[in-house]
C-alpha positions as CSV (number, residue, x, y, z in Angstrom):
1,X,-33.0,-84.4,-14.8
2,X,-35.2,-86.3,-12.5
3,X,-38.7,-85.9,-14.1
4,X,-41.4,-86.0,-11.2
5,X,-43.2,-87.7,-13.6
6,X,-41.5,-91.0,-13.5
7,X,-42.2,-91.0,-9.4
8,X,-44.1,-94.1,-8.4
9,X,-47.1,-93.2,-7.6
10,X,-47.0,-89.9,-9.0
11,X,-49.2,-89.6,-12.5
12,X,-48.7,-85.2,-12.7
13,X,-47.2,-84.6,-15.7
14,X,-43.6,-83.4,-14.7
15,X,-41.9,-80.5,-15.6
16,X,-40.4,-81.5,-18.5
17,X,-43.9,-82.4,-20.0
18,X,-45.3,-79.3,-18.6
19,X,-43.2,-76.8,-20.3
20,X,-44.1,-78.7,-23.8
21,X,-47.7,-78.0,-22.5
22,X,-46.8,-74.2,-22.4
23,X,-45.2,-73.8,-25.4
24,X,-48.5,-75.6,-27.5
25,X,-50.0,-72.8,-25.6
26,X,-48.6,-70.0,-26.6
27,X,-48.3,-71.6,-30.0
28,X,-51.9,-71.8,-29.9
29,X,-52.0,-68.4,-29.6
30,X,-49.1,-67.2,-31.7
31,X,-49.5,-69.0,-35.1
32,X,-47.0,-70.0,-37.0
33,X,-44.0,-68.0,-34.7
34,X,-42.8,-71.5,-33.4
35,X,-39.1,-70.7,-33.3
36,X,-39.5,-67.0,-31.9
37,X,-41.4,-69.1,-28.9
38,X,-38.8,-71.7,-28.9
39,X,-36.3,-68.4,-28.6
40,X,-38.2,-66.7,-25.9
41,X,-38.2,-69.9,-23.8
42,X,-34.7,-70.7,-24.4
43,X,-34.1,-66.5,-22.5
44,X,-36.7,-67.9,-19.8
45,X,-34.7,-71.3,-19.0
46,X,-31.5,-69.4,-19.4
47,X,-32.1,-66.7,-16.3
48,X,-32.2,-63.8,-18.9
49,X,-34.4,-61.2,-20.1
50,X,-35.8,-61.2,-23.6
51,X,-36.3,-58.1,-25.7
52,X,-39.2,-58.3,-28.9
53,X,-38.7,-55.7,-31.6
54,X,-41.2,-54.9,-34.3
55,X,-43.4,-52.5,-36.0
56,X,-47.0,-52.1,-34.0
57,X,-49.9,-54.7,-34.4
58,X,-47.5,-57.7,-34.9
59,X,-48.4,-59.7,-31.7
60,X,-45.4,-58.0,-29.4
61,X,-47.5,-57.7,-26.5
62,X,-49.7,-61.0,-27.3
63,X,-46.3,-63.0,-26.8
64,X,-45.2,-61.5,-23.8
65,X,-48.4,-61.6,-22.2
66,X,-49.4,-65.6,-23.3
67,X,-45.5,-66.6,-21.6
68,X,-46.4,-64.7,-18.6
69,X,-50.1,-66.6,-18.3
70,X,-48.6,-70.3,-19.2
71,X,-45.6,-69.4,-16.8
72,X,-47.6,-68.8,-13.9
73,X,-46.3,-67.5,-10.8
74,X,-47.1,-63.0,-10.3
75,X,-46.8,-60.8,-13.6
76,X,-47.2,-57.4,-14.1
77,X,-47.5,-55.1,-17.3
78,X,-46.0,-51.4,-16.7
79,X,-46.7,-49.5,-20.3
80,X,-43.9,-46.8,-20.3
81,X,-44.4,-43.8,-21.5
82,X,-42.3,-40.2,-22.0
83,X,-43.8,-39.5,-17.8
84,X,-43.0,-42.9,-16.5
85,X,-40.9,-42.1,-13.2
86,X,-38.2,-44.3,-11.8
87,X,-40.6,-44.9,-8.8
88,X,-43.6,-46.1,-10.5
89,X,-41.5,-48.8,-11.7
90,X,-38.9,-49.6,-8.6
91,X,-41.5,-48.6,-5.7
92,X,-41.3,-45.4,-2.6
93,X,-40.9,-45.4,0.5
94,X,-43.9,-43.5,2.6
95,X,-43.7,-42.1,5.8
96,X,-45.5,-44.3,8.4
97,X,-46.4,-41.2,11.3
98,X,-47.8,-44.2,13.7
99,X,-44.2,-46.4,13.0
100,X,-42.1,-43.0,13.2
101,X,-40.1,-44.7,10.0
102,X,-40.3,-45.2,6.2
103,X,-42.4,-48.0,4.8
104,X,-41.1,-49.7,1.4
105,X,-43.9,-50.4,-1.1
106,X,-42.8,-52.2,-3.8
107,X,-43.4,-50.8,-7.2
108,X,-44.5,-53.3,-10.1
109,X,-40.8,-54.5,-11.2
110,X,-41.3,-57.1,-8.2
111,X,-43.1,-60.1,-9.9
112,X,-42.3,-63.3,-11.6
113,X,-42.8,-62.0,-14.8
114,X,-42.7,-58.1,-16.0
115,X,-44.1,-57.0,-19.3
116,X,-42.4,-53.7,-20.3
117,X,-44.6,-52.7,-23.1
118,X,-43.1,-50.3,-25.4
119,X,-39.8,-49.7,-23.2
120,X,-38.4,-47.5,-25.8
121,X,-40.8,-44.6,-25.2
122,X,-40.0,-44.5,-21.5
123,X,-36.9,-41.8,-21.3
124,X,-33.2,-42.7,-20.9
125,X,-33.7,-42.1,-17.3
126,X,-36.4,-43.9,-16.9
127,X,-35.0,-47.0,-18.8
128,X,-32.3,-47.2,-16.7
129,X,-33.9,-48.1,-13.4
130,X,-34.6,-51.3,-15.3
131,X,-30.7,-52.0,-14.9
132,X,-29.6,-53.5,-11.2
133,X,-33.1,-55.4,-11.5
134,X,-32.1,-56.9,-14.7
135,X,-28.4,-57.7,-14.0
136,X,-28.8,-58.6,-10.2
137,X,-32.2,-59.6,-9.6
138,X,-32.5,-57.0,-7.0
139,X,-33.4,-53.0,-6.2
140,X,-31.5,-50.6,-4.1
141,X,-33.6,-47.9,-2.5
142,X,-32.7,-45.6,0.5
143,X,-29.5,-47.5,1.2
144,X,-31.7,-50.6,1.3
145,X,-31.4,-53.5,-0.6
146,X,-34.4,-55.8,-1.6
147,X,-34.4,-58.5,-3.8
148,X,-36.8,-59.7,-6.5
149,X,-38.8,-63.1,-6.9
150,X,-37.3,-65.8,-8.1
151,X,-37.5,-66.4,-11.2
152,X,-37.3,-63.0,-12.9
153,X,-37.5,-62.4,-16.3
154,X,-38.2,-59.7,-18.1
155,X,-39.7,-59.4,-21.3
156,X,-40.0,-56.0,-22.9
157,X,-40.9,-54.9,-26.1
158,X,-40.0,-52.2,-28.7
159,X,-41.3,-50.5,-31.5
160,X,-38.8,-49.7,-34.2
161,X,-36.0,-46.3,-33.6
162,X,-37.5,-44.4,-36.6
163,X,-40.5,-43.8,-35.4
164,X,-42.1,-40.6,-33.4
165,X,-41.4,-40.4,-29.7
166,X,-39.4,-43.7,-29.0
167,X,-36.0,-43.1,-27.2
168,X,-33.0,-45.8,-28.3
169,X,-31.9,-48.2,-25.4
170,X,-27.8,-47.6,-24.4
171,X,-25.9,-50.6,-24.8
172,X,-25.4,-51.3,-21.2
173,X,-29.4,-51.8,-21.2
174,X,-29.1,-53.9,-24.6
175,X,-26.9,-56.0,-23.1
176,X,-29.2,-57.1,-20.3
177,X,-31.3,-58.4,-22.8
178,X,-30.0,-62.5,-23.4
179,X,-32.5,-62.2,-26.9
180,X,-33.9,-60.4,-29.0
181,X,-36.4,-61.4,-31.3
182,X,-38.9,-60.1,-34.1
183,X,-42.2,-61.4,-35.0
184,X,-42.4,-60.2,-38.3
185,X,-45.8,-60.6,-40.6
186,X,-47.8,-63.8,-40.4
187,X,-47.6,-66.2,-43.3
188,X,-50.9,-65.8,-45.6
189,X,-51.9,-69.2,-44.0
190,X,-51.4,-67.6,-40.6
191,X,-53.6,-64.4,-41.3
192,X,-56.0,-65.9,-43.1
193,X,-56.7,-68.2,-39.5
194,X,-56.1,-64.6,-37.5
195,X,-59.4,-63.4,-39.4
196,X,-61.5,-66.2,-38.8
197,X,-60.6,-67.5,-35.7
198,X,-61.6,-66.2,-32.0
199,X,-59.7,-63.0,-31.2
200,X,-56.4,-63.1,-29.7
201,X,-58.1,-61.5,-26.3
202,X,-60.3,-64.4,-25.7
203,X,-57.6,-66.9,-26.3
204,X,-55.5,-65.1,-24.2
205,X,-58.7,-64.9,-21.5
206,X,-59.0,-68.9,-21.9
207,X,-55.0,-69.5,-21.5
208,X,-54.4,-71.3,-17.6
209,X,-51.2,-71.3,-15.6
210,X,-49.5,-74.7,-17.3
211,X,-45.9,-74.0,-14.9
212,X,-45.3,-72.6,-11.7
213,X,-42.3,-70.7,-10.5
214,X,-41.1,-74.1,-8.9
215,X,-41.0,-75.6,-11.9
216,X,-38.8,-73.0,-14.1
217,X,-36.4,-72.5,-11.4
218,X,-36.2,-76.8,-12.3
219,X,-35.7,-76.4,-15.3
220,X,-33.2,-73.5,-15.6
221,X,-31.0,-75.7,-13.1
222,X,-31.6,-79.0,-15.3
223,X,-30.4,-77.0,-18.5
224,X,-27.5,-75.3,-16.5
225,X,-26.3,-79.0,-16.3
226,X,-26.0,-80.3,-19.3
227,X,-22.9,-81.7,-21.0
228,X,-20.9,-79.5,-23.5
229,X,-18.4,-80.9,-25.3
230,X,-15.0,-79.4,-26.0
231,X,-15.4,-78.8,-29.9
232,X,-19.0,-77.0,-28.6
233,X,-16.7,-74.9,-26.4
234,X,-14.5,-74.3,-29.3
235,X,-17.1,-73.2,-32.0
236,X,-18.4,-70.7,-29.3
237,X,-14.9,-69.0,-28.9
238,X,-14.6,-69.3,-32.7
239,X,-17.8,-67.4,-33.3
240,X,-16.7,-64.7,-30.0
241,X,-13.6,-64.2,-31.7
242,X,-14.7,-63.5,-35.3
243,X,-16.6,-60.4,-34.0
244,X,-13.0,-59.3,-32.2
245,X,-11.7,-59.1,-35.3
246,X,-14.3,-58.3,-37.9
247,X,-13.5,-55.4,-39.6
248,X,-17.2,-54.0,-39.8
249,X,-17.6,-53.9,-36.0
250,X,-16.5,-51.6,-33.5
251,X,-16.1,-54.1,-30.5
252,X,-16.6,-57.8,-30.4
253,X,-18.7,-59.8,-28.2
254,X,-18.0,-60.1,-24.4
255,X,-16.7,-62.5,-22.3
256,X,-20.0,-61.9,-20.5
257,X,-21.5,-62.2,-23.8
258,X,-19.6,-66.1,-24.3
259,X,-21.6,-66.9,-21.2
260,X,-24.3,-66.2,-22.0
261,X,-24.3,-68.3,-25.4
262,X,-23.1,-71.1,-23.4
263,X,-26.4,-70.9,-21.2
264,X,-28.6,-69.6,-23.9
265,X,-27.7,-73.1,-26.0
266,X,-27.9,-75.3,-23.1
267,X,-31.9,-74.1,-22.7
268,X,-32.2,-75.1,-26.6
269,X,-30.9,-78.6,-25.9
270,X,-33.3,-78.6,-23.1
271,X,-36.2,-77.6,-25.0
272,X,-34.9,-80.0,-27.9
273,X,-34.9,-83.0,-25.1
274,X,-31.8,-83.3,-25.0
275,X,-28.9,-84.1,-22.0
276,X,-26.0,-82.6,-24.2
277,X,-25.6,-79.3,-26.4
278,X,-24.8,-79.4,-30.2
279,X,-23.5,-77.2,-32.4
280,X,-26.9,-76.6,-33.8
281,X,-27.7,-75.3,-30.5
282,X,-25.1,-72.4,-31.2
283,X,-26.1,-71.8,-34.4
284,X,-29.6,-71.2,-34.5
285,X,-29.6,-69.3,-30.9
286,X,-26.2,-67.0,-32.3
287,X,-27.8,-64.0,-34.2
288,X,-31.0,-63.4,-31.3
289,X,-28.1,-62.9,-28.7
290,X,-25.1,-60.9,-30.5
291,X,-26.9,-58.9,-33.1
292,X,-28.3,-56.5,-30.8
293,X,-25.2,-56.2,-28.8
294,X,-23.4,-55.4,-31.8
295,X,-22.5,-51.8,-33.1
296,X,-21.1,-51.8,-36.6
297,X,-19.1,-48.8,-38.1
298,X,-20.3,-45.8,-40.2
299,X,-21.4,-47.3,-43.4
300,X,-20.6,-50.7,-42.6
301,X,-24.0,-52.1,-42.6
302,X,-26.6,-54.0,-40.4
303,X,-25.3,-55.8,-37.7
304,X,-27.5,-58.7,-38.0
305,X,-25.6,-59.1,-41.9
306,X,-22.4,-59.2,-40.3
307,X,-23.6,-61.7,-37.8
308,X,-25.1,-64.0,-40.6
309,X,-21.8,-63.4,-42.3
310,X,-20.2,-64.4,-39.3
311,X,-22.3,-68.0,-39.0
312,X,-21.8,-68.5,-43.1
313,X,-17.7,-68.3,-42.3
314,X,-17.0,-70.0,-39.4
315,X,-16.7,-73.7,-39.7
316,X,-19.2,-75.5,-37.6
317,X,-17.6,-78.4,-35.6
């Protein structure tokens, strides 16, 4: 990749140096969650969609909404609820008497970055106007086609099945979602500064556009170029394979799924420096993208276990 910041003449810091500006950003924000950013970046530089799951009050929405600031281009929150409508996510189309035709205006899904807060309290039918946006970067309404900004990416986030009033996502919707992620509770060190510090709200009020759309739609094309080497290739079918055959899971990983690993550990090396994927790359990206697309059988366990068991018995090129 061509960094604009070696240009003569040219003193901007380039891309590359930008997006290392964002993530001390949200890191800034976030404390002590470096690899979940590092993960949620990687989904971002990939072209897919990224799914956080944890209990309420963990810094969910804090996440999403500090990527979406640093990220710049347009972002939108929609907080779903058990009412949410199909349309007040996708758009209508009104009735224009002095045009004699229907107007589209375009709902809140059309922006840079979306924030579905809580998706999992929306209902089924609900969640699933989510689907042709995430897959094709595009809505269908009235036979019409329009398509979405460029980038897209979609990070949504979910509050645990077992509690009151959430509804669980199908697969197909899970599988439009290149990572998921959890926060989890902050180190003592961590909360201790959470207590003392500013509030998350101001810091989130002080946070400035560090990218612009330009530059991740660089960047995604920069990390779709980088070399993989045949034993990379091979560790990646190896890994694929092992959930074909494991006897804990009903159905293995997808080709669609393979691809998306590919990509997924390309960003990595990326956001590592890097001209070439490793292994490593694999490895550490592995269980945010197949645990979630993974359904195991009655009594069979978690599917992030057999994932982990998985990564322990698969020799690593």
């Amino acid at each position: 990749m061509n960094d604009s910041a070696d240009r003569a003449g040219d003193h901007r810091p380039g891309p590359l140096q930008r997006l290392e500006q964002a993530i001390a950003a949200v890191n800034g924000v976030i404390l002590g969650k470096s690899r979940q950013i590092e993960l949620a970046f990687s989904a971002l530089l990939a072209g897919g969609h990224l799914l956080i799951e944890d209990l309420p009050g963990v810094g969910k929405t804090t996440l999403a909404h500090a990527i979406a600031i640093v990220t710049g281009g347009q972002w939108q929150r929609i907080q779903f609820t058990n009412d949410l409508l199909p349309a007040d996510i996708l758009g209508v189309s009104v009735w224009r008497r002095e045009a004699e035709s229907f107007e589209f205006r375009p709902g809140p899904i059309f922006a840079n970055v979306v924030l579905a807060d809580e998706v999992n309290r929306a209902t089924p039918r609900t969640q699933s106007a989510l689907l042709e946006a995430m897959a094709e970067q595009q809505v269908s309404m009235d036979a019409h086609t329009h398509g979405l900004p460029r980038p897209f990416f979609v990070i949504a986030t979910q509050n645990p099945l077992d509690l009151v009033g959430t509804y669980p996502l199908p697969d197909s919707q899970l599988d439009r979602f290149l990572l998921r992620i959890s926060l989890g509770y902050p180190a003592r060190e961590q909360e201790r500064a959470l207590l003392v510090e500013a509030d998350r709200r101001t810091l989130l009020a002080g946070l400035q556009p560090v990218l612009s759309p330009a530059d991740v739609l660089e960047l995604s094309a920069a990390a779709a170029t980088l070399h993989v080497s045949e034993p990379v290739l091979d560790y990646i079918q190896a890994l694929v394979e092992a959930t074909r055959t494991h006897a804990a899971l009903r159905a293995g990983l997808s080709p669609r799924a393979a691809l998306a690993m590919l990509a997924t550990a390309r960003a990595r090396a990326l956001l590592e420096g890097r001209d070439y994927v490793l292994p490593d790359d694999v490895k550490q990206t592995f269980a945010p993208l197949a645990a979630h697309r993974l359904q195991c059988n009655p009594n069979s366990g978690e599917s992030e276990h057999v994932v982990e068991q998985i990564l322990d018995e698969t020799r690593v090129p």
